[in-house]
Structure formats: structure tokens, C-alpha cells
N, C-alpha and C positions, 0 to 999 in steps of 0.2 A: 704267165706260167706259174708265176709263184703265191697268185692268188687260187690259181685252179688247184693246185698241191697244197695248200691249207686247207682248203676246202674240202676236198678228198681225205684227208684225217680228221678232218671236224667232223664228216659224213662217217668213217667208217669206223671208229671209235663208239661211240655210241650204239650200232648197227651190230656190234657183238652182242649185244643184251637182246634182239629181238627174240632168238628160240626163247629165253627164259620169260620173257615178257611181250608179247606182239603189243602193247601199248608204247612201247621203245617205237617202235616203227611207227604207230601211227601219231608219234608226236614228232618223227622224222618227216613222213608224209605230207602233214600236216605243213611244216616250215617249209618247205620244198615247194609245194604247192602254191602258200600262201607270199611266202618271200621272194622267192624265186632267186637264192642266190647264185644260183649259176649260170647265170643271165648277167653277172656283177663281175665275173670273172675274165672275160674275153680271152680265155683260154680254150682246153682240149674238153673241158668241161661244159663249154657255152651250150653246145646241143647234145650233148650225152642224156640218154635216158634212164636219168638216176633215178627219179620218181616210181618209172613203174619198175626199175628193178626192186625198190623197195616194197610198192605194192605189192608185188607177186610175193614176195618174201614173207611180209607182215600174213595175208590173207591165207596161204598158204601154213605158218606156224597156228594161225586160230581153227583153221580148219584139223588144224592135223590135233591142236589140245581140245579143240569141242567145244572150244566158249561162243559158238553160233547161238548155245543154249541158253546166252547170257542176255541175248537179243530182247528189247523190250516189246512188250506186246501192246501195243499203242498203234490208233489208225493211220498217224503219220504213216508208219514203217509202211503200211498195208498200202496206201497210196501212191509214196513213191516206187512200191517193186511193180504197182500196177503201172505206173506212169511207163517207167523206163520200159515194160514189158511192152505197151501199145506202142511205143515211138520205135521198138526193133520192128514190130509187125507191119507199121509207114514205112519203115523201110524197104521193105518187100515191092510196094508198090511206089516208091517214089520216083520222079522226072528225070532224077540224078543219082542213079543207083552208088555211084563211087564215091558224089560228097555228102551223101544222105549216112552213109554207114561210116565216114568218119567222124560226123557231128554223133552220130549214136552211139561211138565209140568212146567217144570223149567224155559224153553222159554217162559212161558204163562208168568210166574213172573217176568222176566226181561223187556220183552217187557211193561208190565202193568206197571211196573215203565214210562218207557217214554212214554206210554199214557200220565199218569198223570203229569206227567212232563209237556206234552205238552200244557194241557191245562190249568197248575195253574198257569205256568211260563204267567203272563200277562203286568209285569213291568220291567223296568231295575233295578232297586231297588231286584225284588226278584230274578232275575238273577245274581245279583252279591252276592246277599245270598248264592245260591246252589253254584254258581262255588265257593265261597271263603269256604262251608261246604267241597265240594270234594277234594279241594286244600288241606285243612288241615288234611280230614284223608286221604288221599294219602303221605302227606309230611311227616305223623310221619313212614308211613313203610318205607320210604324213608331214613330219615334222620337216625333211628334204623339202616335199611341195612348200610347204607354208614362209619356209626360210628363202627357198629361190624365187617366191614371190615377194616377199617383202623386198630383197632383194633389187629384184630390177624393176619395183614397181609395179609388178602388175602386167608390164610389157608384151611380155611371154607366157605362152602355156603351160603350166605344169601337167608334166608327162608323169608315167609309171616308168617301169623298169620294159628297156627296150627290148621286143622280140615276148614278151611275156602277154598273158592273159588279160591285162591293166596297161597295154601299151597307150589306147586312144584318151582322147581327152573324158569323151565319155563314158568307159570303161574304169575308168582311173576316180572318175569324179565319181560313179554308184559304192565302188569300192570304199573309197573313205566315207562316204555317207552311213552305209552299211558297218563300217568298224567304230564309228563314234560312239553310238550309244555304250558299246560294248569298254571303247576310253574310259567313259565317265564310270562306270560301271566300277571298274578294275581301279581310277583314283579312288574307290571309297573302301574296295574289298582286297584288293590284292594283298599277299601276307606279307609282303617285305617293305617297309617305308618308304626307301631307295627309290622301288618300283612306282609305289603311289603317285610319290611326288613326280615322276617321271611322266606318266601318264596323264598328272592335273596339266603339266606344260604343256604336251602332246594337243591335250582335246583344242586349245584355240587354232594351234598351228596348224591342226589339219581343218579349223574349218576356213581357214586363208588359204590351206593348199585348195580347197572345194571350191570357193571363189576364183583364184588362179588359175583353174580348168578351162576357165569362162564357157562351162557347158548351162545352158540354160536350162534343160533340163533337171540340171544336180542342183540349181539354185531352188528354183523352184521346188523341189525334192527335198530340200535343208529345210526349207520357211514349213513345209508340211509338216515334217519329221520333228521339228521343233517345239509348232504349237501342240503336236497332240503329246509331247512331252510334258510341254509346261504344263499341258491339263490333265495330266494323268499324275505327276509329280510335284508338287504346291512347292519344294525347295527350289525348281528351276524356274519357276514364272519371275523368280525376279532376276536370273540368268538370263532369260529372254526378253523382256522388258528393258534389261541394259544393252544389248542387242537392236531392239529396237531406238532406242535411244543414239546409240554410235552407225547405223544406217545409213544418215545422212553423209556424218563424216567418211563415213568407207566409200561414197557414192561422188564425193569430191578428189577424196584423196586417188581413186584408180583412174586408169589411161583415159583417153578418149574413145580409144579403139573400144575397150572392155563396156564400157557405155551404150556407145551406142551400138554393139549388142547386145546387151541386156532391153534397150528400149523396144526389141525388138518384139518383146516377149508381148507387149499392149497391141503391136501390131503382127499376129498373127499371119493375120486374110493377106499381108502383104510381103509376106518372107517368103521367098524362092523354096528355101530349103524345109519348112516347115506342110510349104504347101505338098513338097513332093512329097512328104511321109504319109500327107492325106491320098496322093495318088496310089503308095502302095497297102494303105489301109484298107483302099476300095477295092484296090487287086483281088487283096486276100479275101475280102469278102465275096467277091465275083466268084473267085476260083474256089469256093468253099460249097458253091451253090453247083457246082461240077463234081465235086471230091468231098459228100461231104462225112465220107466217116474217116476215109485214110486219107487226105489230104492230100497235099502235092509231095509232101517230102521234105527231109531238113534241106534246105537251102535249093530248094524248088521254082522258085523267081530269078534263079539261072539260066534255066530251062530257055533256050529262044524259043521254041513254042506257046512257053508261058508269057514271054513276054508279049509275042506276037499276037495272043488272045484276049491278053487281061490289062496290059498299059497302053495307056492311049497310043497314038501315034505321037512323037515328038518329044513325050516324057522319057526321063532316063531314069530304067532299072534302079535300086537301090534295095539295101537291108530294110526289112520289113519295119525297123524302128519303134517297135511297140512287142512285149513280149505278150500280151491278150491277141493281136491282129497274127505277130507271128506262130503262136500255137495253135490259132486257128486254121492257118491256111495251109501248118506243115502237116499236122497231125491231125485235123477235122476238128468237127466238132466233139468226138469223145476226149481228144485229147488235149482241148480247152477247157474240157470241163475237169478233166483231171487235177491239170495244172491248175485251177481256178480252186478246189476242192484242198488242195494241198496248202495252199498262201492262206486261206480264210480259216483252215483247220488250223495249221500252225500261229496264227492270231486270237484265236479264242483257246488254244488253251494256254497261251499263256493270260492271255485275261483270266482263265478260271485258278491259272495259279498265282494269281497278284490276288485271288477273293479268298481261296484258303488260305493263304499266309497272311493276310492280313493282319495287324495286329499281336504276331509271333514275334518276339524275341530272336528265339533261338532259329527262326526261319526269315530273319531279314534279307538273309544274302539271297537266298531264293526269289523273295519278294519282288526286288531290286533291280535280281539278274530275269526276272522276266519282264517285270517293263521296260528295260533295255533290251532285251529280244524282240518283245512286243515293237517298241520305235523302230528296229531294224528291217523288219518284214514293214510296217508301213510305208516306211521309206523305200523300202524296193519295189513296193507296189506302185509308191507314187512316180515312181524313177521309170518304173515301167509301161507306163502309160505312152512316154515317146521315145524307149530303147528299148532293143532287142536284145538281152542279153541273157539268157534262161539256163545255161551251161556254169554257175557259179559255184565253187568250189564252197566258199564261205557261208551262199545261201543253203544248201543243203546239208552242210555241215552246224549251221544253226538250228536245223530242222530236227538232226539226228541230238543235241543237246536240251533240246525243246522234249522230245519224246525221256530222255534219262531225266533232268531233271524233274518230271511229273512221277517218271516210278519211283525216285528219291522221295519226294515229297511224299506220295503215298504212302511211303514204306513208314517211313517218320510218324504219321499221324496212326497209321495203323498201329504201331509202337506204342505211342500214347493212351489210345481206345484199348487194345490188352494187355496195357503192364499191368503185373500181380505181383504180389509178394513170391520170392524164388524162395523156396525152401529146399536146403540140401545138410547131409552131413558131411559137414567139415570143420575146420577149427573155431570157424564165427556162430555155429548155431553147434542144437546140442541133438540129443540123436532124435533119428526118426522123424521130423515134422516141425518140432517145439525151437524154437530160438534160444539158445542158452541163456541164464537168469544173469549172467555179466557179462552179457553182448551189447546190452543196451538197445535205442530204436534202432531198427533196421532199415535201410532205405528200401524204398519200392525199387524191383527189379525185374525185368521181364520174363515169363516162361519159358521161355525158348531165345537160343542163340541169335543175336544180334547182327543181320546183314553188315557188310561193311561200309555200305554208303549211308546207312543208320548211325553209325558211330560214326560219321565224319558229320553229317549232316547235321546232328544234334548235338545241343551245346548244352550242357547239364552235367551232374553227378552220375545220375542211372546208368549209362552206359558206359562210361568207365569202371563204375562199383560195378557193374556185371563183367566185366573182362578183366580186373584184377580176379574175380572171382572164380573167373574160366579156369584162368592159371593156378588156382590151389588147387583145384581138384584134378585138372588133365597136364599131368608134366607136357606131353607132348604139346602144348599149347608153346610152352614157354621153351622148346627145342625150336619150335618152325618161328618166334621171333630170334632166337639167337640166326639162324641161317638167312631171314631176310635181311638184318642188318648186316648179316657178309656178303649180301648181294645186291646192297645199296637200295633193298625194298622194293627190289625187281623179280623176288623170287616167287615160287607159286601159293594162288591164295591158301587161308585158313578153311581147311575142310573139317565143319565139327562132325565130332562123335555122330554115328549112327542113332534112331532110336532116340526115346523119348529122357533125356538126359534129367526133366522133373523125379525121377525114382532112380536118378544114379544113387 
């Protein structure tokens, strides 16, 4: 009771600020979603639906202030409204009309996070808010797994948080794979030391809790995830190579059990349970060749029909185990291609934004934060080859970070390519055009007003010298900073002057 009653003030405290800020909610949403602490509480809380009171809350204030209009125009966006739009229309025709429209439900609410995501995220400021929110409830299932496996050896599985979306072994184990990169990421950028350091312990812990899963899948899914780090990143190849090196010893020091399951991995052709994922791969593909634009439906291999058609005699039904064989068999083949279109889109652009920032300074953290994205979606890719797991909050909330931080980048370099000399009258220049003769040099400043994710993103003189300069000339500038700092910087953005401000 008394953890459910903190938690309900932890929750509703914060939850005042959404009217003035709907990014309040979606870093509520966010923890909720991601942590799941009320699944921690074994109180009156344990199944309340705090989440979507929030969503409706959050979604409802951006719709009612108009920041839809903030929405990036990136084909991510464009792909997943297509996505989720084909998978309501399987609905229609799916085997299982009642569990087909809860799984499309569920998708409504994952993806409606990275809408909003998309469009609150407008700073680098509150970008390194979320990512250091996800960092940290990632890092306690993390650091939990890795501690109650050193623990008992190895003995036992490490679980997620019970009743939750990371309950299973393998659930739990794509989860931390998926939040590593994003660890490593956060020990080198996160702004508070505390944090850093917090984080550099985290990353081993959780790849002990990955191992502790003993999902073979997520093992396999790490060794992937790794190398294409180490080769995309030259500081972690000797991270990896000491890895390689301790191998042996992690492979003495775990159970017998944990063993010889992993040896299973060489023997394939001869594991019960590996062979059944082949039996419902073939399903899916059977049943693809029957259904092949709408599919069977979210969770259509319920269907005794379908079983009766498509699994041998003697085989037992199971989860498709693969989210390529799953999207094919739910939603056809348009909506493999979708899904497929979505994971490879959101891979190359962040490859194309590790090629523009290269060698930036002032665009490392960029750089950095997408080859850490970049490992994330490979890993999930890899992971998904033999789990079904396409409903992830995290995944399409990396998607919706993937699309802002490219319009940030953009906006930044476009910055770059037309800064000009700002000439205005005011006390630092002299009238009409001319720089006063004891002004001395001027620094280069942009033509026009500075987006806000421009001024966090960039690390220079220029865009400070142009926002002190804001402030001499438009008082009101320097009223809407007095009102944010009374509102703990939740209040509403800087709307510049009308009009071409170069002939103020």
C-alpha cells in the first residue's frame, strides 16, 4: 500500500505541468511504459491504467496547443502511420477478430508514444532528458539481472519485472540488448558525472544480466551487436577483444545447466524447440500462399482452423518466433514489406548521420548517439530472426528519435551553410547597416532566428552571440525567459517576431 501511495505522488506531481508542457507527459509515459513501476508496487496500483490515462492526457493537450505541426517530415514518420494503418485493415479480415484488434491496439499505443515523442522532442536539452529517463529505467533491470546472477551463479533466470511487457526470458533479454548501446552512449554524454559513472557500471551488469536470460537467441543477438560495433567504433574493438579474451573464463565459471544450453546452439537440426519455430516458419509461409496481402491476422496461428491447415499433425502450435515469418503470416506480404522497409530505413539513416557528422566537433554527441541507434536496430534485427516480438515501445520510440535527431542535424548544418553577418541597429553596431568604429570584429551571426534545437545542438560562440543579441533588441524576449525560469522551463516556447527581423 505504501509503495502504491508514493508512487501515486511521484506520478501526480509532475503530471501538473502536462497542460503547460505535454513533453511533462511524454517523459511520464515514457517511464511507465519503459519501467513499469507499478508492476513494483503490489498494491491498488498493480493494474490501474496509469499509462493510458496519461496518454490520453499528454495527446489530447498537443493536439489542443497544435504542436502536431512540430512533427518531423522524415519517411520514418511516413512509414510507420502506414504500417499501423495496414495492420488495422488485417484486422478486418483476421481469424481472430477479438485478439487481432487487441494486438492492433496495443500497436496504436506504442506507436502514439513516438508520435509524441516526435514531436515534443524539439531541444537537445530535452533529448538528453528522455534518453538519460530510458537509460536509467533500463539500467536498474539491468544492473538487478546482472547482480542476481552473479549472485546465484548463473543458476537461475533472470527475469524482468512480473506481469510486464519484459516479463519472459526472451522478452527481457532483446530489452537489454536494445538499451546497451544507448548505456554506453549515455556513460560518455550524459551531463551529470553521477550519471556517467552510473551508467559505465550498468553497461557490464547488464551484459551478465543478457547472459543470465540464458535465452540463446539474445546471446547470439550480443556477439552480433558487438562485432558490428567494434567495427563501426575503433575505441570498442579492444572492449571486444577483452571479451573475447574472458569467454573462456565466463564459459567455466556458468552452471552446467546454462552450458549445455548454449551448446545447443551448434546443434540446431537437433533441439526440439528450435525445430518447432521451423515448423511455424513453414506455417507462416503456407498460410501466406492463402492470405497473401491480409494475412491471417495478429495472432492468427490460434485459429484451430489454422492449425488444422497449416501444422502438421503432432506438432504443437506456438508463437511465430520470428518477427520477418511473424509479419508475414499476420499482415501478408504488404505488411512484411512495411515492417522490413521501416528497420532498414531507420539503419541507414543513421549510417547517413555518422557520414555527415563525421569529423564535427560540435556534432559528436550526434555522431555517437547514432551509432548507438544504429547497433540497436541491428540487434533487433538480429534478435529477430528467432523472436516475435514487433509491439516494442522502445523500438519505435528509437525510431521516432532517429527521425528528430536528423531534422536537428539538418537544421545545424543548414545553420552553418547560411550564417552571414547580422547587421541591426542597436548598441553594438552603429546606424543603418555600418558596425560602429569601436565595436571592434564582429562575430558571424545568422540571418534569421535560431530554431531551438539549433541552439542546443550546436556548441560555438554564434548562437549564443545571436540570443544575447535577441535580448537587446526585443524586451519581450528577455520577459518569456523571466516566466520559463518560473515554470522550471516548462513554459511555452519562444515565438519570434513576425517578419523579416534583418530591417528591424
Amino acid at each position: 500500500m505504501l509503495r502504491s501511495l508514493f508512487l501515486l505522488v511521484l506520478i501526480a506531481v509532475p503530471a501538473i505541468y502536462i497542460p503547460f508542457s505535454p513533453f511533462v507527459g511524454v517523459m511520464l509515459w515514457t517511464w511507465i511504459s519503459s519501467m513499469t513501476p507499478h508492476r513494483l508496487t503490489y498494491g491498488f496500483l498493480y493494474d490501474a491504467p496509469i499509462v493510458y490515462a496519461i496518454a490520453l492526457v499528454t495527446l489530447a493537450v498537443i493536439i489542443f496547443r497544435n504542436e502536431i505541426k512540430y512533427l518531423p517530415r522524415h519517411p520514418l514518420v511516413v512509414l510507420v502511420a502506414l504500417y499501423v494503418g495496414w495492420a488495422g485493415i488485417c484486422t478486418i479480415f483476421a481469424l481472430e477478430p477479438r485478439l487481432a484488434f487487441e494486438a492492433w491496439t496495443e500497436l496504436l499505443k506504442v506507436t502514439a508514444l513516438a508520435f509524441a515523442t516526435a514531436v515534443t522532442l524539439r531541444s537537445r536539452k530535452r533529448l538528453y532528458l528522455l534518453l538519460s529517463l530510458l537509460g536509467i529505467s533500463f539500467a536498474y533491470y539491468g544492473v538487478k539481472g546482472g547482480l542476481f546472477t552473479i549472485l546465484t551463479g548463473g543458476a537461475f533466470r533472470a527475469l524482468g519485472a512480473p506481469g510486464s511487457f519484459m516479463e519472459g526470458t526472451n522478452e527481457y533479454a532483446t530489452v537489454m540488448l536494445m538499451s546497451l548501446p544507448l548505456m554506453i552512449w549515455l556513460g560518455r554524454h550524459a551531463e551529470w558525472w553521477l550519471l556517467r559513472w552510473m551508467f559505465r557500471v550498468s553497461v557490464p551488469l547488464t551484459v551478465v544480466a543478457i547472459l543470465g536470460t540464458q535465452s540463446r537467441g539474445g546471446l547470439v543477438a550480443l556477439g552480433v551487436m558487438s562485432l558490428f560495433m567494434a567495427l563501426r567504433h575503433r575505441r570498442l574493438m579492444v572492449l571486444v577483444l577483452l571479451v573475447l579474451v574472458a569467454a573462456p573464463v565466463v564459459w567455466e565459471v556458468m552452471p552446467p545447466n546454462w552450458r549445455a544450453r548454449m551448446e545447443t546452439i551448434s546443434e540446431y537440426n537437433k533441439d526440439a524447440s528450435f525445430m518447432g519455430r521451423v515448423t511455424m516458419w513453414k506455417a507462416a509461409a503456407r498460410s501466406s500462399s492463402d492470405h497473401p496481402i491480409f494475412g491471417v491476422g495478429a495472432d492468427g496461428w490460434r485459429n484451430p482452423d489454422f492449425q488444422a491447415k497449416y501444422v502438421p499433425m503432432g506438432e504443437q502450435p506456438r508463437e511465430w518466433h520470428s518477427i520477418y515469418f511473424g509479419n508475414l503470416g499476420e499482415y501478408g506480404y504488404p505488411g512484411l514489406f512495411l515492417f522490413v522497409c521501416i528497420l532498414f530505413m531507420a539503419i541507414f539513416s543513421c549510417r547517413s548521420l555518422v557520414r555527415v557528422t563525421e569529423g564535427r566537433s560540435e556534432l559528436r554527441w550526434a555522431h555517437e548517439l547514432a551509432l548507438a541507434m544504429q547497433a540497436s536496430f541491428v540487434g533487433f534485427a538480429a534478435v529477430g530472426l528467432v523472436m516475435h516480438f514487433p509491439m516494442f515501445d522502445l523500438y519505435f520510440q528509437l525510431i521516432a528519435i532517429t527521425a528528430v535527431v536528423v531534422k536537428m542535424v539538418e537544421t545545424v548544418l543548414a545553420f552553418e551553410r547560411d550564417r552571414s553577418p547580422l547587421v541591426r541597429e542597436n548598441p553594438l553596431h552603429g546606424q543603418a547597416g555600418a558596425p560602429a568604429a569601436d565595436a571592434g570584429p564582429q562575430p558571424e551571426e545568422p540571418a534569421g532566428p535560431v530554431p531551438a534545437w539549433a541552439r542546443f545542438a550546436m556548441a560555438g560562440a554564434a548562437p549564443d552571440a545571436h540570443w544575447r543579441h535577441v535580448r537587446q533588441i526585443d524586451p519581450k524576449y528577455e520577459r518569456w525567459r523571466q516566466r520559463q525560469s518560473r515554470l522550471g522551463g516548462f513554459g511555452p516556447r519562444w515565438e519570434p517576431p513576425s517578419g523579416d527581423e534583418s530591417d528591424a
